[in-house]
Structures are given as structure tokens and as C-alpha cells.
ZADO-1210 file (C-alpha; in nm, 4 decimals, padded with zeros to 6 digits):
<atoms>
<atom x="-02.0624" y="-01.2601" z="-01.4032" code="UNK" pos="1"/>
<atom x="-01.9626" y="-01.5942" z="-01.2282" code="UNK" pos="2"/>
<atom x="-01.7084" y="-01.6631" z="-01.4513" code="UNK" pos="3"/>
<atom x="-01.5137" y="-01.3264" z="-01.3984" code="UNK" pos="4"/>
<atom x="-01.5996" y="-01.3311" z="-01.0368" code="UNK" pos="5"/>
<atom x="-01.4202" y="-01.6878" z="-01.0291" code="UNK" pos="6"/>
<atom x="-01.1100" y="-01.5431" z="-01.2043" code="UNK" pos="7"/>
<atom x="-01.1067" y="-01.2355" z="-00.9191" code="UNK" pos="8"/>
<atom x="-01.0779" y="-01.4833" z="-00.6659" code="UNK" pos="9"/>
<atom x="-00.8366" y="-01.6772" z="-00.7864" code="UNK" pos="10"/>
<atom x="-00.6010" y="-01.3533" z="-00.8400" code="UNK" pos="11"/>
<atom x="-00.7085" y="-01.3408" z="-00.4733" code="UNK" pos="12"/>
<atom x="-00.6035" y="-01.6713" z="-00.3643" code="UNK" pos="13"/>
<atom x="-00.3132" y="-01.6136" z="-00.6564" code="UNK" pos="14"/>
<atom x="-00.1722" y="-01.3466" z="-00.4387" code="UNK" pos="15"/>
<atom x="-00.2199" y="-01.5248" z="-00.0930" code="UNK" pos="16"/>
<atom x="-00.1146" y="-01.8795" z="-00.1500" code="UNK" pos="17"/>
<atom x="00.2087" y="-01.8799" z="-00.4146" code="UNK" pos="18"/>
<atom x="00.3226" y="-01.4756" z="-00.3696" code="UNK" pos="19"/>
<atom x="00.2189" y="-01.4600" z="00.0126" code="UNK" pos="20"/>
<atom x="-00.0038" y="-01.1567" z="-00.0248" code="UNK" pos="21"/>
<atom x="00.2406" y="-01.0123" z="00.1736" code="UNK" pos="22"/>
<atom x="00.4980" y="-01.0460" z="00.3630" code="UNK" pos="23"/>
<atom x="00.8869" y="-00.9269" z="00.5136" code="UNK" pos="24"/>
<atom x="01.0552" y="-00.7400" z="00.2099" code="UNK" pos="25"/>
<atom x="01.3227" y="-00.9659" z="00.1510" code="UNK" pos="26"/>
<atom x="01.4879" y="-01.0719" z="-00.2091" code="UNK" pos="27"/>
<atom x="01.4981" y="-01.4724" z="-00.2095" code="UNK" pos="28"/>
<atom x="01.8154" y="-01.5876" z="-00.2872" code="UNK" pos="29"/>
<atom x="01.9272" y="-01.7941" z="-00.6225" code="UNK" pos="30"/>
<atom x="01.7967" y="-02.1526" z="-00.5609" code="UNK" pos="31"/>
<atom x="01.6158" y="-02.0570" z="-00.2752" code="UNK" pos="32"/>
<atom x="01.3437" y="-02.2577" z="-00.1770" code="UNK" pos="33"/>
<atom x="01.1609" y="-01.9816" z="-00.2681" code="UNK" pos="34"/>
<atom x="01.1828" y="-01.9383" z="-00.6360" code="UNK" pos="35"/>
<atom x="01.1573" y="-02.3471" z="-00.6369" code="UNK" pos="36"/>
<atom x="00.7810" y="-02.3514" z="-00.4757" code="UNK" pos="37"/>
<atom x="00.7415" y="-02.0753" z="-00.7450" code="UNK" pos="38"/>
<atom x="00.8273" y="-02.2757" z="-01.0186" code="UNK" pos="39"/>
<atom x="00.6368" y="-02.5986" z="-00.8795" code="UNK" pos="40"/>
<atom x="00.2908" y="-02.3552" z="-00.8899" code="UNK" pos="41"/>
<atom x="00.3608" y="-02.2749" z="-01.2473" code="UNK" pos="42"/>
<atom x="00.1157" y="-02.5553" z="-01.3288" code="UNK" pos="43"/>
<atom x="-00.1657" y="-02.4414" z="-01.1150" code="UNK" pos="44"/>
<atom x="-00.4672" y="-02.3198" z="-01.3124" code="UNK" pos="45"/>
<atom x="-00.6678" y="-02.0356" z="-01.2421" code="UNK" pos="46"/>
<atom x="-00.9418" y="-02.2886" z="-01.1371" code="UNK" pos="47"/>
<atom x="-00.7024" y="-02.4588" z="-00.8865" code="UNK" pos="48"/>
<atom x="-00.5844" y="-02.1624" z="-00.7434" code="UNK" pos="49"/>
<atom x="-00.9839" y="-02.0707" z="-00.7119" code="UNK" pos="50"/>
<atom x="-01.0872" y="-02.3873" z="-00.5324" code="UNK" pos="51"/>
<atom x="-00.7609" y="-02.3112" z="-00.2951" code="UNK" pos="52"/>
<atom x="-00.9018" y="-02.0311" z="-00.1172" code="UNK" pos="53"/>
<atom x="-00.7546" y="-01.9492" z="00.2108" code="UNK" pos="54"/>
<atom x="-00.9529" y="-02.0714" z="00.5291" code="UNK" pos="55"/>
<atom x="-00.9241" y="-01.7662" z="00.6865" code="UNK" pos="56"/>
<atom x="-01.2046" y="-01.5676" z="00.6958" code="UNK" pos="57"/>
<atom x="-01.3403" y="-01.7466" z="00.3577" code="UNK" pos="58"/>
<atom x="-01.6498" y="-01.4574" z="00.4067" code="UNK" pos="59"/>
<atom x="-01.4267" y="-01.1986" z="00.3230" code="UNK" pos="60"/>
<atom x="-01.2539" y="-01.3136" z="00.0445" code="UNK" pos="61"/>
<atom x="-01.5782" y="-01.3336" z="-00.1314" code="UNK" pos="62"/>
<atom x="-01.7170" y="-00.9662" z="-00.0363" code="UNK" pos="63"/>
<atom x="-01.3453" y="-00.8343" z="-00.1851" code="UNK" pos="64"/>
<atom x="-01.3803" y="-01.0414" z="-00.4908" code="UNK" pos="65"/>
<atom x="-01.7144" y="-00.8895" z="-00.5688" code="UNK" pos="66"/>
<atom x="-01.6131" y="-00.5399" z="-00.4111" code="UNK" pos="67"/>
<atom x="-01.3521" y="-00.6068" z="-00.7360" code="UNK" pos="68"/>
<atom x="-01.6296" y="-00.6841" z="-00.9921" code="UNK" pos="69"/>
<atom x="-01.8533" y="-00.3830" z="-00.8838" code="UNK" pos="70"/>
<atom x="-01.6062" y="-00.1612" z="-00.9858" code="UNK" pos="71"/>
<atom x="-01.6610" y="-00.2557" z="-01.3254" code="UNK" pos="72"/>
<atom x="-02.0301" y="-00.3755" z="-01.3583" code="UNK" pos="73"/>
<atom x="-02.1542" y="-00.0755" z="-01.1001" code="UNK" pos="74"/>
<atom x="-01.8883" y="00.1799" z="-01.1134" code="UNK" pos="75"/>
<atom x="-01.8044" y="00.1709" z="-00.7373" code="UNK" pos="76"/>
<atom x="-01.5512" y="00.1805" z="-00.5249" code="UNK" pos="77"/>
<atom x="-01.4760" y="-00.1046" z="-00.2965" code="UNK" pos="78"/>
<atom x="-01.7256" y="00.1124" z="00.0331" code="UNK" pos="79"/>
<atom x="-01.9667" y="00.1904" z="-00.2449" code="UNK" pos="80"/>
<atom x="-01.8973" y="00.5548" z="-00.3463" code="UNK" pos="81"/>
<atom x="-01.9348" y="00.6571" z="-00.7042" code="UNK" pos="82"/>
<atom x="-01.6483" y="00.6447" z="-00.9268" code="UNK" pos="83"/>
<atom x="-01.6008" y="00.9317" z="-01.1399" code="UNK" pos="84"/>
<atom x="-01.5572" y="00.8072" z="-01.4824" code="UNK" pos="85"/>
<atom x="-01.4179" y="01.1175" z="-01.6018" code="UNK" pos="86"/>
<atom x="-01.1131" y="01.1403" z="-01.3518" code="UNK" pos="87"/>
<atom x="-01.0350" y="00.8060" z="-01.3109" code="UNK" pos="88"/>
<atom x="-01.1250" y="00.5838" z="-01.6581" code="UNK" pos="89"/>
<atom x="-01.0635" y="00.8398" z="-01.8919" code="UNK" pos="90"/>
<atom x="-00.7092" y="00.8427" z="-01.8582" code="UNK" pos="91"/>
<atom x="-00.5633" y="00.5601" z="-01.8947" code="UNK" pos="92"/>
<atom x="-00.6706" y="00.1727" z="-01.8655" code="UNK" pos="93"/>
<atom x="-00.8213" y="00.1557" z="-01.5586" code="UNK" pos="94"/>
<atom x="-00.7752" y="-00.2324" z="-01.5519" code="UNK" pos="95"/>
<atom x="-00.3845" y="-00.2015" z="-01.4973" code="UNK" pos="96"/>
<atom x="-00.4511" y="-00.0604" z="-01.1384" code="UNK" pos="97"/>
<atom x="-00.3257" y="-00.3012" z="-00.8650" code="UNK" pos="98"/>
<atom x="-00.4989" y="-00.4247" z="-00.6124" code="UNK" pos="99"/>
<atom x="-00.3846" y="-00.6410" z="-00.3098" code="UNK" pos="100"/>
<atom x="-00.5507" y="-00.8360" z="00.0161" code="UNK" pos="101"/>
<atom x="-00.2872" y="-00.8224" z="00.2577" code="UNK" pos="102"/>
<atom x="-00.3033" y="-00.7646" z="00.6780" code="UNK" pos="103"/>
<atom x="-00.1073" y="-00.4744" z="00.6669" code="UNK" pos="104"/>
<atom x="-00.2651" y="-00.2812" z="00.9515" code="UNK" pos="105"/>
<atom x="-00.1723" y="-00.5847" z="01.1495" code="UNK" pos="106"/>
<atom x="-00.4833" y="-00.6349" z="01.3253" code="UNK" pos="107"/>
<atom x="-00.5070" y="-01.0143" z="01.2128" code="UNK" pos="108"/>
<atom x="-00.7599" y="-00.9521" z="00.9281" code="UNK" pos="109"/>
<atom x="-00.6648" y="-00.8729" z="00.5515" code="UNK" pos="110"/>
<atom x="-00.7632" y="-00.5912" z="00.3861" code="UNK" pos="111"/>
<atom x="-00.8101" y="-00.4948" z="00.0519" code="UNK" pos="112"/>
<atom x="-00.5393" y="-00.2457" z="-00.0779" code="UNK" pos="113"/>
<atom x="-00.5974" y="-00.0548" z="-00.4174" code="UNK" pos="114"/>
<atom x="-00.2670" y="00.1497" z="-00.6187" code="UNK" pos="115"/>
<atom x="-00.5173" y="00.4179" z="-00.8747" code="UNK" pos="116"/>
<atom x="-00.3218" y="00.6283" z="-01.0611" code="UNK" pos="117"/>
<atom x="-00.5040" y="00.5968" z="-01.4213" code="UNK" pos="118"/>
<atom x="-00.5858" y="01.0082" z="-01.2819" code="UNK" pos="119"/>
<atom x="-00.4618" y="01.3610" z="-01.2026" code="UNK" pos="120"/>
<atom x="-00.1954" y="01.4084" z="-00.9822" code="UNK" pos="121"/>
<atom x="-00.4332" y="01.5557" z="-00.7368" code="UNK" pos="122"/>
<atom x="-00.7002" y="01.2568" z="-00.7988" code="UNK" pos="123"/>
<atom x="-00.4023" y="00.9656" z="-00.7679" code="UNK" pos="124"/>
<atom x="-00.4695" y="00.7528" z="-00.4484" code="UNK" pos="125"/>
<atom x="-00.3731" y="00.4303" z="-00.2588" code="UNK" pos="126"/>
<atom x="-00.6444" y="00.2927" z="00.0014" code="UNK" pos="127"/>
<atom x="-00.6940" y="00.0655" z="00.2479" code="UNK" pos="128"/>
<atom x="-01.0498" y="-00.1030" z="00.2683" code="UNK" pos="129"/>
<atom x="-01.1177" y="-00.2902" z="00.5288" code="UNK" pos="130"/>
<atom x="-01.4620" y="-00.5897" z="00.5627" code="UNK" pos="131"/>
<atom x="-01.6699" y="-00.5654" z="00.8677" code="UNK" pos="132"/>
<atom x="-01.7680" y="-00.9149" z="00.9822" code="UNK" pos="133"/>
<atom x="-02.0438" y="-00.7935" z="01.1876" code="UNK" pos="134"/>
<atom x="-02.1967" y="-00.5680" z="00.9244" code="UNK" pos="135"/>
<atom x="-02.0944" y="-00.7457" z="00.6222" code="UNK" pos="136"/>
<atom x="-01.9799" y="-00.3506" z="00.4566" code="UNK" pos="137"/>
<atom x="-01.6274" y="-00.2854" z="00.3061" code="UNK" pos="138"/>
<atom x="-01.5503" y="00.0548" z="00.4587" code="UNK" pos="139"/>
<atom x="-01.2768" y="00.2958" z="00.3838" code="UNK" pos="140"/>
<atom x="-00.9746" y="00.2711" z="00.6414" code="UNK" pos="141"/>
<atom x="-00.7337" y="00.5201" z="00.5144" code="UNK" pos="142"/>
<atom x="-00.6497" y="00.6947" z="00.1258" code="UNK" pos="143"/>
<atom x="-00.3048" y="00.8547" z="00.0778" code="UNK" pos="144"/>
<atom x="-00.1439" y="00.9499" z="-00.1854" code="UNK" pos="145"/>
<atom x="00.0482" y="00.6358" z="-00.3828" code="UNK" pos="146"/>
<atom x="00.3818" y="00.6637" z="-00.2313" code="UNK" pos="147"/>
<atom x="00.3013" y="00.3888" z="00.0637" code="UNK" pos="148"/>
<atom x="00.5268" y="00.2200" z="00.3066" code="UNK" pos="149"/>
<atom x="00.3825" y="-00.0510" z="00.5256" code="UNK" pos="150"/>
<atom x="00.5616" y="-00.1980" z="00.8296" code="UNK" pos="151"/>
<atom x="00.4652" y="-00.4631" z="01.0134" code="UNK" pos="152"/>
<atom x="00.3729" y="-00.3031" z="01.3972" code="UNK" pos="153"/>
<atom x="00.0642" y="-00.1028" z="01.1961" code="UNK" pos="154"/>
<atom x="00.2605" y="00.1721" z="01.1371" code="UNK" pos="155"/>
<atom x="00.2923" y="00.3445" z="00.7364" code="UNK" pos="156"/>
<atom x="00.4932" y="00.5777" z="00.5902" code="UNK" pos="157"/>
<atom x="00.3104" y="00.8044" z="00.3128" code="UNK" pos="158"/>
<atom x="00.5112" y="01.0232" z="00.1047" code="UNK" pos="159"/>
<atom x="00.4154" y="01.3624" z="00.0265" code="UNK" pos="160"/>
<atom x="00.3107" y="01.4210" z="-00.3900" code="UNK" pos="161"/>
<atom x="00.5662" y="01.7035" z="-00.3667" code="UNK" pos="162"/>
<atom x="00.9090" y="01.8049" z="-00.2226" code="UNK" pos="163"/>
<atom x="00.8736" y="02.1790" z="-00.2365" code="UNK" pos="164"/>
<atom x="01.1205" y="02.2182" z="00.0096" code="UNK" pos="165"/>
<atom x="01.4930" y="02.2248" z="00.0713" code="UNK" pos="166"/>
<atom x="01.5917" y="01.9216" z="00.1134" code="UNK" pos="167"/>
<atom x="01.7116" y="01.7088" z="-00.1454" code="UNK" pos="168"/>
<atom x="01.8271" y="01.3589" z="00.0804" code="UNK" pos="169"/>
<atom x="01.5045" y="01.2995" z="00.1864" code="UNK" pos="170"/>
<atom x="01.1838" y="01.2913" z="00.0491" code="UNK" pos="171"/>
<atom x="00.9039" y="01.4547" z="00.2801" code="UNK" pos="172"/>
<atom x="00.6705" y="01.2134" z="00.4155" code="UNK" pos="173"/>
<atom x="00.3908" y="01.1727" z="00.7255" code="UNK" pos="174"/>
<atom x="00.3914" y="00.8823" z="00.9726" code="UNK" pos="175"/>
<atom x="00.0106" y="00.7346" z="01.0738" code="UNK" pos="176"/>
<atom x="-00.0295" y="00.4739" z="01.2907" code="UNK" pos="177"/>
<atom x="-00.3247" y="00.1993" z="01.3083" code="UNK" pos="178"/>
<atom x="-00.5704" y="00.2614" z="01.5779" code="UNK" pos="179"/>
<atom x="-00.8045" y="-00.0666" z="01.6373" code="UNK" pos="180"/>
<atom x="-01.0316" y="00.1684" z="01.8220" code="UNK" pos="181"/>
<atom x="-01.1977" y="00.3410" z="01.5748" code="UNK" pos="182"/>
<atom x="-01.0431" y="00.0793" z="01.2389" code="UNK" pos="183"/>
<atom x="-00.8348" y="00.3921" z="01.1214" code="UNK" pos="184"/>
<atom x="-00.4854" y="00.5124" z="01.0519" code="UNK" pos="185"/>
<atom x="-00.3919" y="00.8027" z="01.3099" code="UNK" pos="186"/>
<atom x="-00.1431" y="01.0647" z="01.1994" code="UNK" pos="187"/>
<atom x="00.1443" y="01.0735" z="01.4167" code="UNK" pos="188"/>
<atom x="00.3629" y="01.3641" z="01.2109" code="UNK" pos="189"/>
<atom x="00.5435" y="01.4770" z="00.8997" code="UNK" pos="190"/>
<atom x="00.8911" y="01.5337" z="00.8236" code="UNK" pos="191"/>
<atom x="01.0734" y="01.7597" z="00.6011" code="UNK" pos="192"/>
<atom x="01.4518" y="01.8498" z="00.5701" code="UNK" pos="193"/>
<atom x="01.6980" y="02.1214" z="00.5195" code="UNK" pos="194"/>
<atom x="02.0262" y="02.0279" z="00.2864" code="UNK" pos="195"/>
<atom x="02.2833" y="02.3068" z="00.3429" code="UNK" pos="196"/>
<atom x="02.4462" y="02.1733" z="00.0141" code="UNK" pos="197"/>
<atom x="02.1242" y="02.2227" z="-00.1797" code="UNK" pos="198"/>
<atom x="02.0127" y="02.5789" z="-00.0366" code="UNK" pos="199"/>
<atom x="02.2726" y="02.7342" z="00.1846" code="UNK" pos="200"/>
<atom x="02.1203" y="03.1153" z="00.2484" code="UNK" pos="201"/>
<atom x="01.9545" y="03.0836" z="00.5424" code="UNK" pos="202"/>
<atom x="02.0439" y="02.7667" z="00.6855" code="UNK" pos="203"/>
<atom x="02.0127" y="02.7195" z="01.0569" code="UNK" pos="204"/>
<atom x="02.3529" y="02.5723" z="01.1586" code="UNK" pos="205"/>
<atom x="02.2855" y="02.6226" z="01.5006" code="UNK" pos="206"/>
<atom x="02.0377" y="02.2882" z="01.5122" code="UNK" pos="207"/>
<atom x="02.3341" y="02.0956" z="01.2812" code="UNK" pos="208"/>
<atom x="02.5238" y="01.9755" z="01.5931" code="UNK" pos="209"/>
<atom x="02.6719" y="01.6802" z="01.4340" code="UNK" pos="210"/>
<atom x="02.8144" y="01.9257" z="01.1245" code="UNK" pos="211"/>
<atom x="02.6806" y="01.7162" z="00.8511" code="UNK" pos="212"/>
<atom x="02.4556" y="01.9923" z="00.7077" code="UNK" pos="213"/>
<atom x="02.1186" y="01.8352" z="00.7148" code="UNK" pos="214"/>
<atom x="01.8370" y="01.9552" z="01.0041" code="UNK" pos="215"/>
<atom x="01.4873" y="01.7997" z="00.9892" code="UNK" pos="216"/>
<atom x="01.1831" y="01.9808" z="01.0682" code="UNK" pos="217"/>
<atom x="00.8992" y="01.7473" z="01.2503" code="UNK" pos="218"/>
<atom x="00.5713" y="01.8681" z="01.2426" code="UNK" pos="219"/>
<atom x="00.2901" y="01.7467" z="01.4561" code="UNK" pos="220"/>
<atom x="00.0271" y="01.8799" z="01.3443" code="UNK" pos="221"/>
<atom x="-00.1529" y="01.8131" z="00.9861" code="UNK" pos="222"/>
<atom x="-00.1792" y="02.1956" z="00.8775" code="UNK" pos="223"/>
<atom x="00.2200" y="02.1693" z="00.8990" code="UNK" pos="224"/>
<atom x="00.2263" y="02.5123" z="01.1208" code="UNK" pos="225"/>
<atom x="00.3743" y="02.3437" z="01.4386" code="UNK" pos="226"/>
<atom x="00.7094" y="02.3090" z="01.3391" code="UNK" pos="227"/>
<atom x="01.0118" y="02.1127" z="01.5705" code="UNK" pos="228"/>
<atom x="01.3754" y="02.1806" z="01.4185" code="UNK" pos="229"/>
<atom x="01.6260" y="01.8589" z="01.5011" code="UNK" pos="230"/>
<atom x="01.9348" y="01.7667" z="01.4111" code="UNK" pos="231"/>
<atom x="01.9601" y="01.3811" z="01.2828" code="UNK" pos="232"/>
<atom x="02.0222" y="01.1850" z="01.6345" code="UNK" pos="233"/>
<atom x="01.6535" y="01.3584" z="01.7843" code="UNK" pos="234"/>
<atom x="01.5199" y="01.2692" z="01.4103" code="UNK" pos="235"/>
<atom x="01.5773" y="00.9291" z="01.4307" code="UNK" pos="236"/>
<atom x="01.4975" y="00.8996" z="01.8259" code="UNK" pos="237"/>
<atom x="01.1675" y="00.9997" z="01.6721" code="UNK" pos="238"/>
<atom x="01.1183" y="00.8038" z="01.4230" code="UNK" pos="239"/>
<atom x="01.2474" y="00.4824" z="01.6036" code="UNK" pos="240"/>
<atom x="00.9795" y="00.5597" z="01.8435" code="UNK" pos="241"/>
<atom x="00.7505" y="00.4440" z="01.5891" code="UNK" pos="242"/>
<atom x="00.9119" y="00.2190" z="01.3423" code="UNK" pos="243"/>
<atom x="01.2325" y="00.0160" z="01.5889" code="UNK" pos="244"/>
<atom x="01.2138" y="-00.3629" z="01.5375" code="UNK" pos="245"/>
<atom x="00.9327" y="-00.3129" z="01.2761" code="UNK" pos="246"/>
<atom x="00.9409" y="-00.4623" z="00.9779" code="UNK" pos="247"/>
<atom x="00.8386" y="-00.3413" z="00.6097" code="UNK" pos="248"/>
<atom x="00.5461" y="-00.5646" z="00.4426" code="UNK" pos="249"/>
<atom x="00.6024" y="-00.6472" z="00.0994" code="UNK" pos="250"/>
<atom x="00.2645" y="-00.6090" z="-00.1264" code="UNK" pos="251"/>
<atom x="00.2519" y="-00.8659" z="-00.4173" code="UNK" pos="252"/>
<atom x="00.0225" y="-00.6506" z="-00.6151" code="UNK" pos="253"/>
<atom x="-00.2515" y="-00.7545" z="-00.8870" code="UNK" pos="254"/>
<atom x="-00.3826" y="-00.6491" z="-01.2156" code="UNK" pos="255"/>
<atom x="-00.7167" y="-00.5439" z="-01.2385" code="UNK" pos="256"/>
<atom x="-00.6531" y="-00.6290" z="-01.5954" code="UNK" pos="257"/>
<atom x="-00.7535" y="-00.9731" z="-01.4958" code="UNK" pos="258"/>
<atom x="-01.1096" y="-00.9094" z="-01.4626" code="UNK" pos="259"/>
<atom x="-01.1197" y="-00.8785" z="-01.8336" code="UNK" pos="260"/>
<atom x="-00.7813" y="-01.1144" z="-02.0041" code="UNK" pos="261"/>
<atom x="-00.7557" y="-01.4975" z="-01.8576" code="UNK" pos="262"/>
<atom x="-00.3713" y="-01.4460" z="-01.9884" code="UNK" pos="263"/>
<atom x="-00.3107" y="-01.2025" z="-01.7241" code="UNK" pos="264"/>
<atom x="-00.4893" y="-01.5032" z="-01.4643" code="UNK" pos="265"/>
<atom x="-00.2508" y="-01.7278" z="-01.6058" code="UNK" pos="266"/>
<atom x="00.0661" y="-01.5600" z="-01.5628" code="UNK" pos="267"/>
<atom x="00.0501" y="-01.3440" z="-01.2760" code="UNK" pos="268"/>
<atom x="-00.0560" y="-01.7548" z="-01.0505" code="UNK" pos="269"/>
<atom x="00.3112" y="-01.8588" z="-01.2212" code="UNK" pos="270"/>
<atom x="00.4256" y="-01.6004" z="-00.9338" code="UNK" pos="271"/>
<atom x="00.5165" y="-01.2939" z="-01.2086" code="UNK" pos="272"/>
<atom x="00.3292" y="-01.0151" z="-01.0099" code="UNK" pos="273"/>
<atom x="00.4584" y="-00.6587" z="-01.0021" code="UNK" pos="274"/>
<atom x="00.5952" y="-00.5814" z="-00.6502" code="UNK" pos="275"/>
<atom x="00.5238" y="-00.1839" z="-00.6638" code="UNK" pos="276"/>
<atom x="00.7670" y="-00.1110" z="-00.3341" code="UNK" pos="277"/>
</atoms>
């Protein structure tokens, strides 16, 4: 149990200290400085990277390591909830779910971010879990389905599962925004689109002002009855509302897998972890 519990936190402190945990989505260029500080932690071990734990918030880092474990040795999620073995480690190898410990609701604390999709479509999920200080708990700050933006301001863009609609240039998705209130992700609204050039019977030209065949439809509302039809200048007034000047977060995701094989220790600290965005 130690021993695996000292390989989770050095994927932890793998993640934070040579692939940033997270950070502006940016591709370094050749010879950056960069891919050099890269190649100079290709000789850490997974022991150094262990005894190289952040400083910040060195509490936390432990709870997520072990929140990591007990999903093996209890079969529970990271706030404690069962995990149904059928759904979710019947169907593929559970251990090659990501994971991640990044700040991404921006409220100066890292979460810990999990990417399950060894499941039905229905069952598929990425969530934020977030470690109360005060109460010592890991608690459950927002599940979407795995299609997951994250900007910098708090804000997240979640793509729908399905595009059942008539658009074809943009995927439906729903904006939520961090509230440090209540520790949760507020839903802001959804948008879906209307390609003339993909279904033309029907198509309301009279909200295409700027002729280029594409209207929006903003929804406020999560039942998706409360419909607002815009052409592309009032779409994007809307959605720089939420998102202008913000920045998206790159996630340098983790193997579970490296609960279970030291190889996977060793080579995802040489910096070779699998950006999922």
C-alpha cells in the first residue's frame, strides 16, 4: 500500500513540477526552453519526483493521492460514492483513465480532475473534485460529460454527447461558470446552431443578417425550452461576455495505469503525458 501510494504521488508531483499540471495551451517551440527542462528531468526517478512535492497545500496532495488508491483497494470514487464495477471496470481497463490536479476553477487551490470513459456512452464522465481544508473531505464540484474546455477566469465549456441538430460548424455545447459561494460550477447557457447549407427547409433567414447562413440558438435555461435565435455578432457578444481575455488551461493528464506498472511512473516523469485537449 505505501509503495503504490508513493508512486501516485509522484505522478502527482510528475504532473505539477516537469508538465505544469496545467497551464496556457500553448505548443513550445523547437529548442524552446521548454522541451530542454524536459529533457534535463528525464533523469528524475519516480522517488525524486516523490520527495519533490509541491509546497502548496502539501495536505492535499496527500488526501488526492489516496483518494487515487481507494479507487482501487475500496472501489470509490474520489467523494466516496460506490463505483459500479459493472459500468465502469467491465469495459475496458479502468487503469488507462486520466486523472489530473490542476486549479482550473481558478480559485487558487488544485483540484483533482478525472477523464472515465472505460463505460456507456450515457455512464462516460469528466469531474472535478475538489479537498476541503476545513473538513478534510474530497467533494464533488461538477461531472460533465468528457468533452471539457477549461479557461482560465473559472469559466468551462462542456460539449454536448450529441449534435442532434442542424448545425454542422459547430458542435453544441453549455457554458458554466465557477461560483466560490457554494464551490460549484453554475450553468450560464447552451448553444446550438442552424447551417442553411446542411438543412435548408425551414431555415430562418430573417435572424441571418450578416448572409452567411448560420443562426445560433442560446438557451438559458437547462431543460433547453427557452430558446434566443441570434445571428453570429449577438452570438459572440455573448459568449465574449464570458470567455474575453480568458485563457484555455492545458491539462497534462495521467494514467491511472500507474497505480499498477512502475514503467508507466517512469515514462510519463520524462514529460510523455497524453494532453487529452
Amino acid at each position: 500500500m505505501r509503495d503504490r501510494k508513493r508512486i501516485i504521488l509522484a505522478m502527482i508531483a510528475a504532473g505539477c513540477i516537469f508538465a505544469g499540471g496545467c497551464g496556457i495551451k500553448e505548443s513550445p517551440a523547437e529548442g524552446s526552453t521548454a522541451e530542454t527542462e524536459v529533457s534535463e528531468a528525464a533523469g528524475e526517478t519516480a522517488e525524486e519526483a516523490a520527495d519533490e512535492l509541491p509546497e502548496i497545500d502539501p495536505e492535499a496532495w496527500e488526501i488526492y493521492s489516496a483518494a487515487l488508491e481507494a479507487m482501487f483497494s475500496q472501489n470509490i470514487w474520489p467523494d466516496g460514492k460506490e463505483i459500479d464495477e459493472e459500468e465502469y471496470k467491465s469495459r475496458g481497463d479502468f487503469s488507462e483513465n486520466p486523472f489530473a490536479v490542476c486549479d482550473v476553477d481558478n480559485d487558487g487551490r488544485e483540484e483533482l480532475l478525472l477523464h472515465v470513459t472505460t463505460a456507456s456512452m450515457a455512464g462516460m464522465f469528466e469531474g472535478v473534485y475538489d479537498y476541503d481544508p476545513d473538513t478534510g473531505k474530497i467533494t464533488e464540484e461538477f461531472v460533465v460529460f468528457p468533452a471539457v474546455t477549461y479557461y482560465d477566469n473559472g469559466t468551462l465549456k462542456s460539449e454536448w454527447s450529441h449534435n442532434q441538430g442542424r448545425g454542422a460548424k459547430l458542435w453544441p455545447f453549455t457554458l458554466y461558470e465557477y461560483d466560490p459561494g457554494t464551490d460549484t460550477y453554475i450553468r450560464r447557457g447552451s448553444v446550438d446552431s442552424w447551417d442553411k447549407d446542411f438543412v435548408a427547409e425551414g431555415f430562418p433567414a430573417e435572424y441571418d443578417t450578416d448572409g452567411d447562413g448560420t443562426v445560433y440558438f442560446i438557451y438559458e435555461d437547462k431543460n433547453l425550452t427557452d430558446r434566443k435565435t441570434v445571428d453570429g455578432e449577438e452570438y459572440h457578444q455573448w459568449l465574449d461576455s464570458y470567455l474575453s481575455g480568458a485563457e484555455e488551461i492545458r491539462i497534462d493528464w495521467q494514467d491511472l495505469k500507474a497505480q499498477t506498472d512502475p514503467a508507466v511512473v517512469s515514462r510519463n516523469i520524462r514529460g510523455i503525458a497524453r494532453p487529452l485537449i
